[in-house]
N, C-alpha and C positions, 0 to 999 in steps of 0.2 A: 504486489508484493505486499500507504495510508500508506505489502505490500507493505501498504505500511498493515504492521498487524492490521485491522482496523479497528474500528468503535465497539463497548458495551453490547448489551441490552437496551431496547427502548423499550420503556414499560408501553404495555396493553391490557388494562383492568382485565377485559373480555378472556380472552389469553392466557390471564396467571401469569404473567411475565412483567418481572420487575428488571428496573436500570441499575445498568454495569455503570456506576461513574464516581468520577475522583470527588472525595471530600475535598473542599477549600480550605484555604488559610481566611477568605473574607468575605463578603457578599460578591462583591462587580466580580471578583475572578471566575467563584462560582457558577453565577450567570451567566454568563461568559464562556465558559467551560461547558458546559451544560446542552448550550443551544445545538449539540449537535445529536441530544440522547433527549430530547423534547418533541419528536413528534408521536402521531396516532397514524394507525395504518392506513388512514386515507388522507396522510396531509404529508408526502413525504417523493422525493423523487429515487431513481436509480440510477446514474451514469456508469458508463461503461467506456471502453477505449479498445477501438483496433488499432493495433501499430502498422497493420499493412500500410504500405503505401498509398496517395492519390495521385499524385503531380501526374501531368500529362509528359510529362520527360518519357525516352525512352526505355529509362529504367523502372521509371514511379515507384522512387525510395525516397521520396519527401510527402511530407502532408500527413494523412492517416482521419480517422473520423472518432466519433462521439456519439455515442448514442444514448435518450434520456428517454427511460421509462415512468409515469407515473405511479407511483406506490403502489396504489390501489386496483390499475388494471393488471401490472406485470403479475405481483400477488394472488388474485384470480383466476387469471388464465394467461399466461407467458407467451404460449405460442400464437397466441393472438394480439397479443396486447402492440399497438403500431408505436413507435418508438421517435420522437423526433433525432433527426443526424446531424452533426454538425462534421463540416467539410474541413480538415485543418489548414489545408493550401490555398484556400478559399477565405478562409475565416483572416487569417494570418498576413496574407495580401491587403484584405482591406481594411484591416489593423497596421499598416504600413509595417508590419515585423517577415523578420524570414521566412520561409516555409520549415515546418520542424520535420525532424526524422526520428522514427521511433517513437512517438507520444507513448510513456511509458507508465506514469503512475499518475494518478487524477487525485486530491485532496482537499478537503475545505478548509476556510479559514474559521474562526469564532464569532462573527459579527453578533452583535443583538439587535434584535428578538432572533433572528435564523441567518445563517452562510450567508454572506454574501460574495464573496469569490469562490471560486473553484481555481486550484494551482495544478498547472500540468507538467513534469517532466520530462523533457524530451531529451532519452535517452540515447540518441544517434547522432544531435546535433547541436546540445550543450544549450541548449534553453529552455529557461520557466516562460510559462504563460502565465497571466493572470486573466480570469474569465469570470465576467461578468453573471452570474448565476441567470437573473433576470432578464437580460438583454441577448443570453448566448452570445456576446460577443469578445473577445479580445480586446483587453483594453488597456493593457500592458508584457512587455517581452525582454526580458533581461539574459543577455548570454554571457555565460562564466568560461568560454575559453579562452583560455592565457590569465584567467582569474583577473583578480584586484591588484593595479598598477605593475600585472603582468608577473603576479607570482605565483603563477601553474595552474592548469586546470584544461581537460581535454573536453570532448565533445561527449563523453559519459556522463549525464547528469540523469544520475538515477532515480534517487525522490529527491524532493524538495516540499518541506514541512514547515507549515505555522508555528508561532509560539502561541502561544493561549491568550495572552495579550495583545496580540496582533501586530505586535513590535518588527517584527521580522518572520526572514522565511531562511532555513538554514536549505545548504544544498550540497547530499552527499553525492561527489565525481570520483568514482570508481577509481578515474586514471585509466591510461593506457595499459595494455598487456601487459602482464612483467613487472610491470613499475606501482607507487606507491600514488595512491589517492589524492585527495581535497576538499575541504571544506569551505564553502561560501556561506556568507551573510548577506542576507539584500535587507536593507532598510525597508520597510511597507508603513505605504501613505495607503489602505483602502476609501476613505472618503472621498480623497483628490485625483486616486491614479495614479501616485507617485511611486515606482521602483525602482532604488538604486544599489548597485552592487557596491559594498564597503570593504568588505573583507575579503582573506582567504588563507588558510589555513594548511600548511603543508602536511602529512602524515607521515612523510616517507622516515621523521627523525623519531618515530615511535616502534618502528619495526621490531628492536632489540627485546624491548619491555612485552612486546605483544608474544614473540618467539617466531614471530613471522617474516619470514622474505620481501615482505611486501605489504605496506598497510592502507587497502582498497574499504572505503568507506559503502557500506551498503544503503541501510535505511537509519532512519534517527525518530526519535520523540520527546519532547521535551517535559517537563516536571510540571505540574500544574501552575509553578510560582513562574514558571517561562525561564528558573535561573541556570537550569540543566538540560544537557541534550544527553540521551544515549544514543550512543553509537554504534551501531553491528557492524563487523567486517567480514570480508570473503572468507579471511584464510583464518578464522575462528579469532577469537580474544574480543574486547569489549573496552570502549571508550565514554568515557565520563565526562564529558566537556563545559566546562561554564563560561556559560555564553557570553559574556560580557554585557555591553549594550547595543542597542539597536543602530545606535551612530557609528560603532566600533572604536571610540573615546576609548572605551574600556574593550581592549581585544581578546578574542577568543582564546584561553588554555586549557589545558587537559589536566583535571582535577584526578582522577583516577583511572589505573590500565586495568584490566581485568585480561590477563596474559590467554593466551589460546588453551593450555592444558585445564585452566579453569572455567572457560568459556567455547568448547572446543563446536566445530561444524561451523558452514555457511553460516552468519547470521540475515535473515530475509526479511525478517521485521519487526517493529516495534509497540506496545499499546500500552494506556496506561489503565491503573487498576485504583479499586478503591484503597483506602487509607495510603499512599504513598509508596504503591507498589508498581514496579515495570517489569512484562512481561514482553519476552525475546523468546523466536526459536533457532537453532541451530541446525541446519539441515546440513544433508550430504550431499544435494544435490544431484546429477544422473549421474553420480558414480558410484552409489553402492557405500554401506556405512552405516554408523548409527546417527542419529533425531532425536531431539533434547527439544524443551521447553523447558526457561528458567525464569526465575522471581525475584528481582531485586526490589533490595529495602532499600528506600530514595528518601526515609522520614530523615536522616540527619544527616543529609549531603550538605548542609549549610553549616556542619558541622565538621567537614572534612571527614566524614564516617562513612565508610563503604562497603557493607559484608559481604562475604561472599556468594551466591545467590541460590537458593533450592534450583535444585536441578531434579529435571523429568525425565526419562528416557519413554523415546515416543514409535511403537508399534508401526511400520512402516516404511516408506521411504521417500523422504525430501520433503519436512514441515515445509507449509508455504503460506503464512498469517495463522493467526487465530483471534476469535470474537470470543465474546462472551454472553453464557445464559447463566439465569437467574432463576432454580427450582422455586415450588409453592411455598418450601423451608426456609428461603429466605438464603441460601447456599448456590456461590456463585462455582460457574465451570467453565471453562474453556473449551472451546469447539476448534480444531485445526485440522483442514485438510492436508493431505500428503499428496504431491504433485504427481509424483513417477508413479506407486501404486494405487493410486485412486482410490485411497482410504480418506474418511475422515475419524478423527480420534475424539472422545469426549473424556478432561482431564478436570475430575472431581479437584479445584483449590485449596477447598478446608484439608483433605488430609493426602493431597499434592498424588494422586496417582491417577493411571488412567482407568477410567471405568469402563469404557466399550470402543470396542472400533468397527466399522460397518464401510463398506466398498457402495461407490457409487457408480461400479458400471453395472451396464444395464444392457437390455437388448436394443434400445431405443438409442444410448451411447455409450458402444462397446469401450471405449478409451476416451473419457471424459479430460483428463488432465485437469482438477481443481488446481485456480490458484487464487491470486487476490478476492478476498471477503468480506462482506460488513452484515449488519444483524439488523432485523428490526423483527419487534414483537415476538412473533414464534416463527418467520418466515427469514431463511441466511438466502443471501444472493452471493453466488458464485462463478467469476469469470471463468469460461474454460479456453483453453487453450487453441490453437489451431492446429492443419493438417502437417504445416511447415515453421516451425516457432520460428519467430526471429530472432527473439533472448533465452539466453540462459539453457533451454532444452533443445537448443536447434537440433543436437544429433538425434532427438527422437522422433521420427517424422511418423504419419498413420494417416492412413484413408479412413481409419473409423472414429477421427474425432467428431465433434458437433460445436464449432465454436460460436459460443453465445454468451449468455446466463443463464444459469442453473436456480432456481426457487427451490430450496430447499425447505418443507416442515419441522421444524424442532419439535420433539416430544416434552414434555408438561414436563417429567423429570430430567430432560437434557440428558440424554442418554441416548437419546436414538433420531434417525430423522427416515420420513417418508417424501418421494418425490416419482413425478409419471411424466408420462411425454407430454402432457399439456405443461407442464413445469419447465419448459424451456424454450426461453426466447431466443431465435435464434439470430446470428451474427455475419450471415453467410453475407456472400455477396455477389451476384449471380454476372455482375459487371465487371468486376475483380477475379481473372484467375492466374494461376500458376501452373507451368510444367507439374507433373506430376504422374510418376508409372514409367512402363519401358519404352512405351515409344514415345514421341515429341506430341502425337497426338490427346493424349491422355492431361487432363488437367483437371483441378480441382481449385476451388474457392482460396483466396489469399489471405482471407482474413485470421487474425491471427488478435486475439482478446489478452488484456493484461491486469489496465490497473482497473478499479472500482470504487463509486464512493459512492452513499446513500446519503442524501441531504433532504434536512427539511424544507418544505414549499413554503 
């Protein structure tokens, strides 16, 4: 979904490609901020996430894997480039934590000089990991069901995102069916290892303001100062939340609603933008609709000031993140793939339209499914989806996916992108398969791709 929208631009002299990133309020934030839009095309990793299952259970709906490409081979040549795996039932055991289900969104923290954790999701089974970037190992596991001193939270732990400070990790839970969300705070110790759940934040008393039935928390981002999270939710409308503190001393409230008619569609993800701007899209997900990307002005939220947000209508169907590129002009764009029809959109920001839209199937991969994104230099990596989704598109099942990573080219104007079968690492798993076709004989590969993050080495 970062997913979460994801990251900027990473500049590449060679390239013409300059960085998408947040002006500071002061040096350390800056810095800080930064580390995750500071590398070069050969200093940079790719993680990726199957939610398929591993466990040796008879069902093998726990566990799922990881796979970490080096920047500079995936970018090269993808379908060769060998990928180390990490095993989650495997990994998680000898972290003495549960086995997780659905690892669902992958994110780094801000350490300096470069990441040093990686935060996973696990959408099926209501736990963060924290992951040692270096060590690949697990080295802390915090589960938010029944929340903080047992005031709510299910096994939907959707993302769960840094502050810039490294103060905390919020974690938006969807909830149950039917029902209304949660938001957690976990306290983060990264030097020591230390993660504790403090908080948790009901949603379901916001429903009225939102115009919604149900206020199911999707993805979040927080403001460069760390004092703001935006909030996406399912059933459209937008949450402004100030965070409080990292102890929860000072607890979390909802500073502004941004009602559904003004914020209408799925929200799927979040990014931040230069000068105090946050970019959200709104999708329809597989049901047919329209697709928004919108721009809020986050410079005087310290101000209690919240305007309403440009809004885009997007060529399509089902935004599903967007990055950002950075023309020779110095003129930043938005890149967002569309999950259901396999468009990606390029959305000119200076004067908020979109400029082109270009389909990425192919004869190589007739039904790609773009979803989770991040950018570096002139090269987007792109999770695609699998034959059988577990989230969100389950009803749309195809024998003609290719679930992997997708290396996409940016063109110099951000307008266009080129990509061939050597462009695509794939995710298959020839160990792992599922039913699939009319008879019981018939199966195909399980894996099934989600979240994505590029981190500096």
């Amino acid at each position: 979904m970062k997913i979460r929208l994801l990251l900027g631009l990473i500049m590449s002299v060679s390239l013409m490609f300059a960085v998408a990133c947040q002006d500071s309020q002061n040096e350390n934030s800056e810095e800080i901020s930064n580390v995750k839009n500071s590398s070069t095309l050969s200093s940079f990793e790719v993680w990726a996430v199957d939610q398929s299952g591993t466990s040796s259970d008879p069902n093998a709906d726990f566990g799922g894997l990881i796979y970490i490409w080096d920047g500079k081979a995936i970018s090269d040549n993808a379908s060769t480039a060998a990928p180390e795996i990490i095993d989650l039932a495997i990994a998680a055991s000898e972290a003495g934590c549960n086995s997780p289900k659905k690892p669902h969104m992958v994110l780094s923290n801000y350490s300096s000089p470069k990441p040093s954790h990686m935060i996973l999701a696990n959408v099926g089974s209501g736990d963060t990991f924290f992951i040692n970037i270096d060590t690949r190992t697990i080295v802390g596991c915090v589960n938010t069901v029944g929340g903080f001193n047992g005031a709510g939270g299910t096994t939907n732990a959707h993302a769960s995102t840094a502050s810039p400070d490294n103060s905390m990790v919020i974690v938006a839970n969807i909830g149950a069916k039917g029902e209304s969300g949660f938001l957690h705070k976990i306290h983060t110790n990264y030097t020591n290892n230390e993660y504790s759940l403090v908080e948790t934040l009901s949603l379901d008393q916001f429903t009225n303001e939102l115009g919604t039935s149900e206020a199911r928390p999707i993805c979040q981002e927080f403001t460069e100062d760390s004092k703001f999270a935006y909030i996406t939710m399912a059933g459209g409308g937008l949450l402004v939340v100030d965070v409080g503190s990292a102890d929860a001393k000072k607890p979390m409230t909802v500073a502004k609603i941004y009602d559904k008619n003004t914020v209408p569609g799925i929200g799927c993800g979040v990014a931040r933008l230069p000068n105090d701007k946050i970019m959200t899209n709104g999708e329809s997900g597989a049901k047919g609709g329209d697709d928004f990307l919108y721009i809020f002005d986050a410079s005087n939220a310290n101000k209690n000031t919240f305007p309403d947000p440009i809004q885009i209508e997007l060529p399509g169907e089902d935004t599903h993140g967007a990055v950002t590129c950075t023309d020779p002009n110095g003129d930043l764009y938005a890149v967002s793939s569309m999950r259901v029809s396999n468009d990606v959109n390029f959305i000119d920001l200076k004067n908020n339209e979109v400029v082109a839209t270009q389909s990425m199937a192919t004869n190589f991969s007739p039904d790609p499914k773009p979803d989770v994104a991040d950018i570096v230099g002139n090269k987007m990596f792109i999770a695609l989806r699998g034959h059988k989704p577990l989230t969100a598109i389950g009803s749309l099942e195809s024998a003609d996916r290719t679930p992997g990573v997708a290396v996409l080219t940016i063109s110099e104007d951000c307008k266009s992108f080129t990509w061939e079968e050597k462009d695509l690492a794939s995710m298959k798993d020839s160990n792992r398969t599922i039913p699939f076709g009319i008879t019981d004989a018939s199966v195909i590969t399980a894996a099934d791709p989600h979240g994505l993050e590029v981190v500096a080495k």
